[in-house]
Structure formats: C-alpha cells, structure tokens
N, C-alpha and C positions, 0 to 999 in steps of 0.2 A: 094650256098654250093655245094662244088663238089660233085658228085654223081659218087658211084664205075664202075669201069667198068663192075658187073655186072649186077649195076642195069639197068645202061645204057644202055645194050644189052636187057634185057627184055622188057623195057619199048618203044624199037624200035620196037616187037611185039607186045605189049599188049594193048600202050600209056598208058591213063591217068589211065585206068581199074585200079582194085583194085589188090594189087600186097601183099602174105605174106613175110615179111620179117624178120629177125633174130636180137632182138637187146641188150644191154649190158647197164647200167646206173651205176654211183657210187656214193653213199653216204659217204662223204669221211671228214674223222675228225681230226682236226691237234690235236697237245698236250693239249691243250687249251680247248679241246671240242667244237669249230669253225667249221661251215660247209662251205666246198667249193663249190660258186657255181657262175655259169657263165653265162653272158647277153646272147642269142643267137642271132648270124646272121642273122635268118631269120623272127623272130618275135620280137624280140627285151625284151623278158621277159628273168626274169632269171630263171634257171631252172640247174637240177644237172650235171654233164655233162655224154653225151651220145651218144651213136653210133652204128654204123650196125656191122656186125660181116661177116667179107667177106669167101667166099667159102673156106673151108679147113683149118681155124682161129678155134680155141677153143676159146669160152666166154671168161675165162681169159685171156688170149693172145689180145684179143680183147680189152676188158675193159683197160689193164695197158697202150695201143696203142694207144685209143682214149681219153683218161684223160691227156696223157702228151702231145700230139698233139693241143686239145685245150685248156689245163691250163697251162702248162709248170711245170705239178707237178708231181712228184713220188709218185705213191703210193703202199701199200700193202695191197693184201685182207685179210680181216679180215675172212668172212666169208661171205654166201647167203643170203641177205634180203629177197627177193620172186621172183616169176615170176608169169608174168602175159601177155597176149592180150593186146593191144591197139591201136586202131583205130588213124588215122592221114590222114588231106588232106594238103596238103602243096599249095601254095599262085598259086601256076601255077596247080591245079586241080589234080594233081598227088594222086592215093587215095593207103594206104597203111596200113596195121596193121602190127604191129610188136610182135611177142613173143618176150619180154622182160624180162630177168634177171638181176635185180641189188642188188649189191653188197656192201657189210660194207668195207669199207676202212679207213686205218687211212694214213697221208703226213709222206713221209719217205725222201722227197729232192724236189729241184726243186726253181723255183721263180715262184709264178702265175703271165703268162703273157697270155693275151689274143693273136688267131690266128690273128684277122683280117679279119676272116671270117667267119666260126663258131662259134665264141666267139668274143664279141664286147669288151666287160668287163670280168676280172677273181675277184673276192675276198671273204676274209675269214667274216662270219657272224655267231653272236651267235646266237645258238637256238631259243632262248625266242625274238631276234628281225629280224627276215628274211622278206627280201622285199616280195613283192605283189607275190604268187606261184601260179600255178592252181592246181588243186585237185589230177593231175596223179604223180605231182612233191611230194603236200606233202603227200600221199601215202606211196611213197616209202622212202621217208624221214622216217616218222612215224614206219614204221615196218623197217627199217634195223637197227632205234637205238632204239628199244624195248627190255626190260630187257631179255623177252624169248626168247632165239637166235635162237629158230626156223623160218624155210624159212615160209615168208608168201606165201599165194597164193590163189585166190578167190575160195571157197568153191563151191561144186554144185550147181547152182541154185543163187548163190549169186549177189549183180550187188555193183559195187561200182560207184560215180559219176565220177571217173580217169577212169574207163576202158570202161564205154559203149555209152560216147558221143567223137566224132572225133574232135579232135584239129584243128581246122583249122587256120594252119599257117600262 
C-alpha cells in the first residue's frame, strides 16, 4: 500500500515507532440499504473503506478521495458516525494509531471496482449477511446506521474491543 509522502518522511525519522495519525472511514449505503465494503490489500479481510487524511485535507475531502480511489464509487455524506483512537501494526512493524472519524454515507455514482491494491475486491452486501468483519469494522458499522443520528464516540473510561487491542495487519 502506498504510504503518503508524509508519512514516509516521518517514518524516515521515527522508523517503525508508534506514529499518531489522522484517519477518515465510510459506512456507505446504496438504495437498497447494501453496505459497501472492500477486501483489503494488506490483510486481505474485508472491511469499510478507509484512509489517512493527508496534511491540509479536511475529513470530508478526505473520505469522498479515498472511497472513490478504492471503490470507484461516489458517494455523499450523510452525516458523522463517531470518532474514535485505534491502535494498528501493520505486517512490516510499522505501529500506528489513528484518530478516526467515520462517516454515514449513502452511493450517488460510480461502478465498484477494486484498486488493485488497497482493495483486492469491491462489493455491495446486505446487513443481516456480511462476511467474517473484526470488531473495529463492525463498530463503526453499528453506530453510523443507528436510528439515533448522534456521533458516536467512546465515553470516558469506556474500552470497546475495536479500539484497545492493535490490528495487526
């Protein structure tokens, strides 16, 4: 997976150190009430699609860049799911938490095509049958299509099993 050039500049100082980074996710629903979601590159699960938020990018700007990048889909935010921390080591040691905010979307264009390399597979899955997810995936699933459209976000003191054990990719 390509890595920004800015993460790539820090991690020439830092290496594999624990690096905070900025990130964007979309829970994204075509007409149908279908979730889109995508194989990834580097682990090979599927999961919603997601990404960094590079220097001087707003979140939205962010989110609509990296959903059509690796799904080839349009989409429009609906509204803020939640934000939350979460820890990540990726397969080459590289250790990283991300403040993560994602986001309700519903597909406004596009054909899901997968990258090729952040996305192995793109496709549309009902609710009630989505492949094998890990717990940071259906989190955010769960609260951005919760009736209360308040942003979720873990309370003080709270621990959910998505945010306080590291993914390792």
């Amino acid at each position: 997976m390509p890595l920004s050039p800015y993460v790539a500049r820090m991690r020439r100082h830092i290496g594999s150190d624990l690096l905070m980074l900025y990130g964007v996710s979309a829970v994204v629903t075509d007409d149908a009430g279908r979730l889109l979601l995508a194989r990834r590159g580097d682990n090979g699960g599927w999961s919603i699609p997601a990404g960094g938020v590079d220097p001087g990018e707003q979140p939205a700007d962010a989110l609509l860049r990296e959903v059509y990048e690796e799904t080839g889909v349009k989409v429009a935010i609906e509204r803020i799911g939640g934000v939350a921390t979460h820890p990540v080591v990726y397969p080459n040691g590289d250790a990283c938490e991300y403040l993560n905010v994602w986001f309700h979307c519903r597909a406004v264009g596009g054909v899901p095509t997968a990258d090729g390399d952040e996305s192995l597979a793109v496709d549309w899955f009902d609710p009630d049958d989505l492949p094998e997810l890990d717990d940071w995936s259906r989190l955010r699933i769960s609260t951005a299509l919760r009736e209360d459209r308040a942003a979720w976000y873990a309370a003080p003191g709270e621990r959910h099993p998505g945010l306080t054990q590291p993914d390792n990719l």
